[in-house]
C-alpha positions as CSV (number, residue, x, y, z in Angstrom):
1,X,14.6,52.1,-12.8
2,X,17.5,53.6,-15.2
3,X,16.9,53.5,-18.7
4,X,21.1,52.0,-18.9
5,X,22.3,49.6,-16.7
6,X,24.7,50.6,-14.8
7,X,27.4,47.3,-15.0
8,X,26.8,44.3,-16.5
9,X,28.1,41.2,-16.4
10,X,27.3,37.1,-17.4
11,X,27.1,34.7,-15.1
12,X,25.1,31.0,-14.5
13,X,21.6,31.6,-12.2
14,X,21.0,29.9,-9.5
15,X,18.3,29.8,-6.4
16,X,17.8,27.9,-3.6
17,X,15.7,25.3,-3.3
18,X,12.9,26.6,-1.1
19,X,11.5,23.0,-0.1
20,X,15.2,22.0,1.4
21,X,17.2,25.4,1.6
22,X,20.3,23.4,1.0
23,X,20.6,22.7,-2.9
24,X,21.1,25.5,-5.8
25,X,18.6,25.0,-8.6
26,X,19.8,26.7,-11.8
27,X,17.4,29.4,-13.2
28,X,19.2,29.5,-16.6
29,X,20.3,27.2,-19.2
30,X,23.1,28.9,-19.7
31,X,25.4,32.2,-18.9
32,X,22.8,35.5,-18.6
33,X,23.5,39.2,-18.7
34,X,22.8,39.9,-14.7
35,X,23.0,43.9,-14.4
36,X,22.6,46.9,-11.9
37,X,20.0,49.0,-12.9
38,X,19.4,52.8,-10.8
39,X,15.6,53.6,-10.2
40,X,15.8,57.3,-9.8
41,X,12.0,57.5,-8.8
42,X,11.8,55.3,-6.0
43,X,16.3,56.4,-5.4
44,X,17.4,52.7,-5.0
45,X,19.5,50.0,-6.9
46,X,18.4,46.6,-8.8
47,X,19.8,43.6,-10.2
48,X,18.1,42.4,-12.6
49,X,18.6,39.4,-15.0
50,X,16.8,37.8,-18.3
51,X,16.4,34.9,-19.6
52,X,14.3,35.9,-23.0
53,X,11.6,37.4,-21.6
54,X,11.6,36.0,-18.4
55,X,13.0,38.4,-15.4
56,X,15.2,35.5,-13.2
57,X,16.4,38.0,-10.9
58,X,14.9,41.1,-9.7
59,X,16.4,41.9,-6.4
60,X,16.1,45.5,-4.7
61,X,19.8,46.4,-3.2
62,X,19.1,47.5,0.5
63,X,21.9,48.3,3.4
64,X,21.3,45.5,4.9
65,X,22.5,42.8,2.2
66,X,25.8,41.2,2.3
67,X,27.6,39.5,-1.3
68,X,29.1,35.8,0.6
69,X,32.4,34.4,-2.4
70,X,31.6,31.3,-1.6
71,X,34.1,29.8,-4.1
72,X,36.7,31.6,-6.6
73,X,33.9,31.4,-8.9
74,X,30.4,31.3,-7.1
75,X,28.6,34.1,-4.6
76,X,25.3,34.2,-3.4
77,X,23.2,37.1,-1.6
78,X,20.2,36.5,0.3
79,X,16.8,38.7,-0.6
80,X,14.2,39.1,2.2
81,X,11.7,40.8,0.1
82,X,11.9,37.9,-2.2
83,X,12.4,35.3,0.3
84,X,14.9,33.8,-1.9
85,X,18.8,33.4,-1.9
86,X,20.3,34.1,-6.0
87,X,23.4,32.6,-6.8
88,X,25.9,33.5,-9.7
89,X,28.0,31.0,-11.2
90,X,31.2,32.9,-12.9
91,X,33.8,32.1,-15.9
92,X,36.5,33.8,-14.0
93,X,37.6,34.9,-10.6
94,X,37.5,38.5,-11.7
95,X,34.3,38.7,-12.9
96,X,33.2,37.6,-9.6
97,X,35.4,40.1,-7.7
98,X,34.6,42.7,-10.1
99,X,30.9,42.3,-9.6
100,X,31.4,41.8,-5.7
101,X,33.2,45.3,-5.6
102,X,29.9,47.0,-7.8
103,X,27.5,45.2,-5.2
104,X,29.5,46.9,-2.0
105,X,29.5,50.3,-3.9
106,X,26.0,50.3,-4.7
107,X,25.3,48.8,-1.2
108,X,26.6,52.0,0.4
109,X,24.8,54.2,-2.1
110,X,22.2,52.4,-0.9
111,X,22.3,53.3,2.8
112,X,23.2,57.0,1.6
113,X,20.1,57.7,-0.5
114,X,17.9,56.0,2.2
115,X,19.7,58.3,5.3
116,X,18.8,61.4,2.7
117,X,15.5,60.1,1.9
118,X,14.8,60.1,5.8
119,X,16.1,63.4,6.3
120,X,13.7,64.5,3.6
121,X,10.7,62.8,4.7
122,X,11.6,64.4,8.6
123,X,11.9,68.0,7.2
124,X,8.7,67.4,5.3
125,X,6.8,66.0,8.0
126,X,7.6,69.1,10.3
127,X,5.2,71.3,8.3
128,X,2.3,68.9,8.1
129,X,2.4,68.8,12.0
130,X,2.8,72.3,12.5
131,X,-0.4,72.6,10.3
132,X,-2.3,69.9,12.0
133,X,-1.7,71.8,15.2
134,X,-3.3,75.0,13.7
135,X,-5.9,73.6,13.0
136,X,-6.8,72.1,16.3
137,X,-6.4,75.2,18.2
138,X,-8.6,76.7,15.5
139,X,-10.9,74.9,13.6
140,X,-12.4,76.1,10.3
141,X,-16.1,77.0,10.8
142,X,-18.8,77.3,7.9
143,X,-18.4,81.1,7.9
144,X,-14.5,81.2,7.5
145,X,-14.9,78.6,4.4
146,X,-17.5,80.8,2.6
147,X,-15.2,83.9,3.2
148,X,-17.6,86.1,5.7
149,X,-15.1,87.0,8.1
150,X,-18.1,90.1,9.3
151,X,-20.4,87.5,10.6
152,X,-18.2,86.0,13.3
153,X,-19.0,86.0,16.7
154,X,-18.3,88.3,19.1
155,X,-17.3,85.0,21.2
156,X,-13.6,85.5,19.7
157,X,-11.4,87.0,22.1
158,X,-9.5,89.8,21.3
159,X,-5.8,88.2,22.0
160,X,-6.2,85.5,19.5
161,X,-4.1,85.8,16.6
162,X,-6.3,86.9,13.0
163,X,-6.6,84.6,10.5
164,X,-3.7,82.2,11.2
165,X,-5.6,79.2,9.6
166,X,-5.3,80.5,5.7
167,X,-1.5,80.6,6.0
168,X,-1.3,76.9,7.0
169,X,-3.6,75.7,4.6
170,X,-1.9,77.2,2.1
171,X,1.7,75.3,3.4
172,X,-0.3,72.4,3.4
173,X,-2.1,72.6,0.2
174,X,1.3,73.5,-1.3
175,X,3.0,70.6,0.3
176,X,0.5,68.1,-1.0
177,X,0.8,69.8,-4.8
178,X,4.7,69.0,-4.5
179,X,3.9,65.3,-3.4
180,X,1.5,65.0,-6.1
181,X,3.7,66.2,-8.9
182,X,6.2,63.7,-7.6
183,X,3.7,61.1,-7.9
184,X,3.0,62.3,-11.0
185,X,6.8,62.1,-12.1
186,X,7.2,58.3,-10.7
187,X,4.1,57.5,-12.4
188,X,5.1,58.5,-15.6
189,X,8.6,56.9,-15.4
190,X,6.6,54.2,-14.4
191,X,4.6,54.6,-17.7
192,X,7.7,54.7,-20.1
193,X,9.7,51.5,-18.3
194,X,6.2,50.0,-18.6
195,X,6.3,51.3,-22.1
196,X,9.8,49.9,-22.6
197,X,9.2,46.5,-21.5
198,X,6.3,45.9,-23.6
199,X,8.5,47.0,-26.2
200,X,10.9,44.7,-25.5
201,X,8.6,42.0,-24.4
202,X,6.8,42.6,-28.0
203,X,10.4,42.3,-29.8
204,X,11.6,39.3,-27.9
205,X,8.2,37.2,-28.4
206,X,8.9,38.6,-32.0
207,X,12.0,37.1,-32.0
208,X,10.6,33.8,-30.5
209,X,10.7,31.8,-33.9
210,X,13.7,32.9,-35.4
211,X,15.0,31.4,-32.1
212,X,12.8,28.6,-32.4
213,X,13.9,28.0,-36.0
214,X,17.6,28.0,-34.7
215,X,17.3,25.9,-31.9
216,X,15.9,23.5,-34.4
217,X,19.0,24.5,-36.8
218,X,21.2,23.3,-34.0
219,X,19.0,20.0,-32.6
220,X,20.0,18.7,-36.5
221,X,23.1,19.8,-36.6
222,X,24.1,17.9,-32.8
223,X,22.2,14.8,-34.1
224,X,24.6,15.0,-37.4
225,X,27.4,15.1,-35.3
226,X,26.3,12.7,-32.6
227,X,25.8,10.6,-35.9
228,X,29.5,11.7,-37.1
229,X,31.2,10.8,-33.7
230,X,29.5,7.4,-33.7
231,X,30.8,6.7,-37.5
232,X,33.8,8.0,-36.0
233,X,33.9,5.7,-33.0
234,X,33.1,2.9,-35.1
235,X,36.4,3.6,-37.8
236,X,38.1,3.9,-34.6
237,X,37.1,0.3,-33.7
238,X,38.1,-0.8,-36.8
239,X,41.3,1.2,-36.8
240,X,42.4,-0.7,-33.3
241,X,41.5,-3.9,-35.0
242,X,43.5,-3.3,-37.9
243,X,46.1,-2.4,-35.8
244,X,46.2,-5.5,-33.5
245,X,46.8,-7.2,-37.0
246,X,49.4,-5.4,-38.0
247,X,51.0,-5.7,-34.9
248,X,50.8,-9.5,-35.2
249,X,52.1,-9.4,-38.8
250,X,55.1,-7.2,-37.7
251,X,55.6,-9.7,-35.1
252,X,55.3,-12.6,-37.3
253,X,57.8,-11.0,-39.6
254,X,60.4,-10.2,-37.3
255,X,59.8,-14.2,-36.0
256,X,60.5,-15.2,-39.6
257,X,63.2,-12.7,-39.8
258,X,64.9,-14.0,-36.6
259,X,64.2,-17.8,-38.3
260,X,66.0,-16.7,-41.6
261,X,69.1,-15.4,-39.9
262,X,69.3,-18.5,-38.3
263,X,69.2,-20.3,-41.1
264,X,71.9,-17.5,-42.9
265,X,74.1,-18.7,-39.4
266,X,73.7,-22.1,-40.0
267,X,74.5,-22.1,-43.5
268,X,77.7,-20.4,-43.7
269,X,78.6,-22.7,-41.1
270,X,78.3,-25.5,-43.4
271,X,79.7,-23.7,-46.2
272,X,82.1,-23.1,-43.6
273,X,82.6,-26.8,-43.0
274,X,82.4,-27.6,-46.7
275,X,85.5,-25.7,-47.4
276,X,87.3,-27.3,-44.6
277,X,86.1,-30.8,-46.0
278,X,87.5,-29.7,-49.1
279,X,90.7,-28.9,-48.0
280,X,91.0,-32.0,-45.8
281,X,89.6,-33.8,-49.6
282,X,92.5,-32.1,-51.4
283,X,95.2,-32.8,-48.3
284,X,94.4,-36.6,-48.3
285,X,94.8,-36.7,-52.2
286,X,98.0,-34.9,-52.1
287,X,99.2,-37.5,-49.2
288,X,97.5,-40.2,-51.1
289,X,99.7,-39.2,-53.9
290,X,102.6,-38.4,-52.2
291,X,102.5,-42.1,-50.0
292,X,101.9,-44.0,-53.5
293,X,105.0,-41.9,-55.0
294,X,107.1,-43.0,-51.7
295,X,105.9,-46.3,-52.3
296,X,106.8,-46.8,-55.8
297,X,110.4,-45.3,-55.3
298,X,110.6,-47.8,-52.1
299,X,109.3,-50.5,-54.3
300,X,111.6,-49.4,-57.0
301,X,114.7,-48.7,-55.0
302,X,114.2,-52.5,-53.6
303,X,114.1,-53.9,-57.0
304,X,117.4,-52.1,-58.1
305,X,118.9,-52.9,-54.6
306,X,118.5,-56.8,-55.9
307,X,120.0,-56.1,-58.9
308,X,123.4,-56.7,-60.1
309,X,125.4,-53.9,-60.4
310,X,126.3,-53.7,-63.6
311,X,122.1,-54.3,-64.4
312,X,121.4,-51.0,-62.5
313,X,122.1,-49.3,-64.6
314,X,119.0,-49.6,-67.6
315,X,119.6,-50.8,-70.8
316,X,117.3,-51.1,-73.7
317,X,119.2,-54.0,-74.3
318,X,119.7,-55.3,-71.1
319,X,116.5,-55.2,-69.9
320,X,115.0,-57.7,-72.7
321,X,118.1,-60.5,-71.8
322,X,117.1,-60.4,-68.4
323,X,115.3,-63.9,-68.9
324,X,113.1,-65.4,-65.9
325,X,114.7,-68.3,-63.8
326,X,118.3,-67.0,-65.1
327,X,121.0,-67.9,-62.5
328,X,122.7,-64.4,-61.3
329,X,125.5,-64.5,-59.6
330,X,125.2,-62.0,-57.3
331,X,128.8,-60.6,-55.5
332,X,129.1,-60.0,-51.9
333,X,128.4,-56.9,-51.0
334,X,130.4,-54.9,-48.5
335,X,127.6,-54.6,-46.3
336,X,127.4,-58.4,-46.2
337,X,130.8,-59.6,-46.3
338,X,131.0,-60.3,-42.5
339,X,128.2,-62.3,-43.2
340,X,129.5,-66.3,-44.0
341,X,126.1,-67.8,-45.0
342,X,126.3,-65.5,-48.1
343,X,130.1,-65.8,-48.4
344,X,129.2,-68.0,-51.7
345,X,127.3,-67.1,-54.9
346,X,124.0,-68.5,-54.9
347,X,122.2,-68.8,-58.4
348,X,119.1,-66.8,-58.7
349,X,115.9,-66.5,-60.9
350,X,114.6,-63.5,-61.8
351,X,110.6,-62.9,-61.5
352,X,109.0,-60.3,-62.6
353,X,106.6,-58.5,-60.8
354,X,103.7,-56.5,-60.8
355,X,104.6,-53.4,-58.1
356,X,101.7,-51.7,-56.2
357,X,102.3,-48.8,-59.1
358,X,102.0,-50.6,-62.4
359,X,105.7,-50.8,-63.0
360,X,107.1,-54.2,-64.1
361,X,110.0,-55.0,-61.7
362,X,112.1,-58.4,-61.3
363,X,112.2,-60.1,-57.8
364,X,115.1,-62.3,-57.5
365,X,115.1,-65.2,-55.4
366,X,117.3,-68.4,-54.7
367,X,116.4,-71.6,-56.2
């Protein structure tokens, strides 16, 4: 495995549920790095995930996989070797396209390192069967080992080829040194990742409490605002019944408004009507005192009508002879002379009067 990951990405974990194979059960709290990782000793591709210290995913990328979107945010691959299917929840559509474009690229390098890895392992294997050939047409014997090649039999024929068995154990012996230094490589990148990972493993369980001590940190400071949002919730109950008040009040006091400007209406309608009443008051006094002048001149023109003529006219003197019961002779008048019952002077008395006004006035009337 690569010392650097290749791409990384966050994502939401998932894996199927292997009792029903139908629901996703979440692997990870929350978003997780998930990277590719290149294992140059074995020539293949990972993804790898972890949650602390915990390796979620650790899926081996061979030819044969396929990357399914099954959403704009969610894609899943199946793992044979694991016998599991991972699933990667996404913040964004592009993180998931990006990733599903670095899955098909690695997928092909994939299928191109394991087509070279085969043509290595057929060139290699040539050799080893040429040498296991050798060796059955001509086995080694006890005297060829110990290196006394004068003490062979004459049983060898003279057409067989000399010594042909030192050259293919040599091919062989130098074929197995090259796969042993290889396994010697691999197992000491094997070493340092296993070196690595302890490392890490030791740091992370290092960093255990400091986590521990913040998840705590954060437990009391959600309970303070669960606390805060209740307090919250509770003003906001008052707040609506404060405000139901108010919105009687503000209806009450628009009802009282209405009622006052009623009230307004009706009284300058009375003051309206008490002017008018006023007027009327002051229009039957003037008529009142203009029907008691027309009835004192009335009165008055009828008591000088009666008079003689030459007692129209007012004297200081005059007025005090007029005596009551003195005979008048009053003279015919033009406007009675066609009348014969009045042809002759009749004796009159003056009485004196009270008129409707106050003024003293002297009725005259025939004895």
């Amino acid at each position: 495995m690569g010392e650097q990951p290749i791409f990384s990405t966050r994502a939401h974990v998932f894996q199927i549920d292997p009792n029903t194979k139908k629901n996703w059960v979440p692997t990870s709290k929350h978003a997780v790095t998930v990277s590719y990782f290149y294992d140059s000793t074995r020539n293949v591709y990972r993804i790898i995930s972890l949650d602390g210290s915990k390796a979620i995913i650790n899926s081996t990328i061979t030819p044969n996989m396929t990357f399914t979107k099954t959403s704009q945010k969610f894609g899943q691959w199946a793992d044979s070797r694991a016998n599991t299917v991972y699933g990667l929840g996404f913040s964004s559509e592009h993180h998931l396209s990006k990733f599903a474009e670095k899955f098909q690229e690695f997928k092909e390098a994939a299928r191109l390192a394991k087509e070279k890895s085969q043509e290595k392992m057929e060139l290699t294997s040539t050799p080893s069967q040429e040498s296991a050939g050798g060796d059955l047409q001509s086995p080694l014997t006890p005297e060829s080992i110990n290196g006394t090649d004068d003490e062979r039999t004459p049983d060898v024929t003279q057409n067989s080829e000399p010594r042909p068995e030192p050259t293919q154990n040599a091919l062989s012996f130098s074929h197995s040194s090259a796969i042993s230094k290889h396994w010697e490589a691999e197992l000491a990148t094997l070493k340092g990742n296993n070196a690595k990972l302890t490392a890490a493993l030791l740091e992370s369980t290092a960093n255990v409490k400091q986590w521990k001590q913040q998840l705590a940190a954060y437990q009391e400071e959600a309970e303070r605002l669960h606390k805060r949002v209740t307090e919250l919730e509770c003003v906001s109950s008052q707040a609506n019944a404060v405000h139901t008040h108010k919105t009687e009040l503000n209806q009450t006091i628009q009802e009282l408004e209405e009622t006052l400007k009623v009230k307004e209406e009706e009284i300058e309608r009375l003051k309206q009507e008490i002017d008018n009443a006023r007027e009327l008051q002051e229009q039957r006094d003037s008529l009142t005192q203009k029907l008691q002048e027309n009835i004192f001149l009335t009165s008055k023109r009828e008591a000088t009508f009666w008079l003689p003529e030459d007692a129209r006219i007012p004297t200081p003197g005059r007025a005090k002879s007029v005596l009551p019961c003195e005979a008048w002779t009053i003279p015919q008048s033009p406007c009675r002379a066609g009348r014969s019952s009045c042809s002759q002077a009749a004796p009159l008395c003056a009485v004196p009067r009270r008129s409707f006004l106050g003024a003293r006035i002297y009725f005259y009337h025939h004895k």
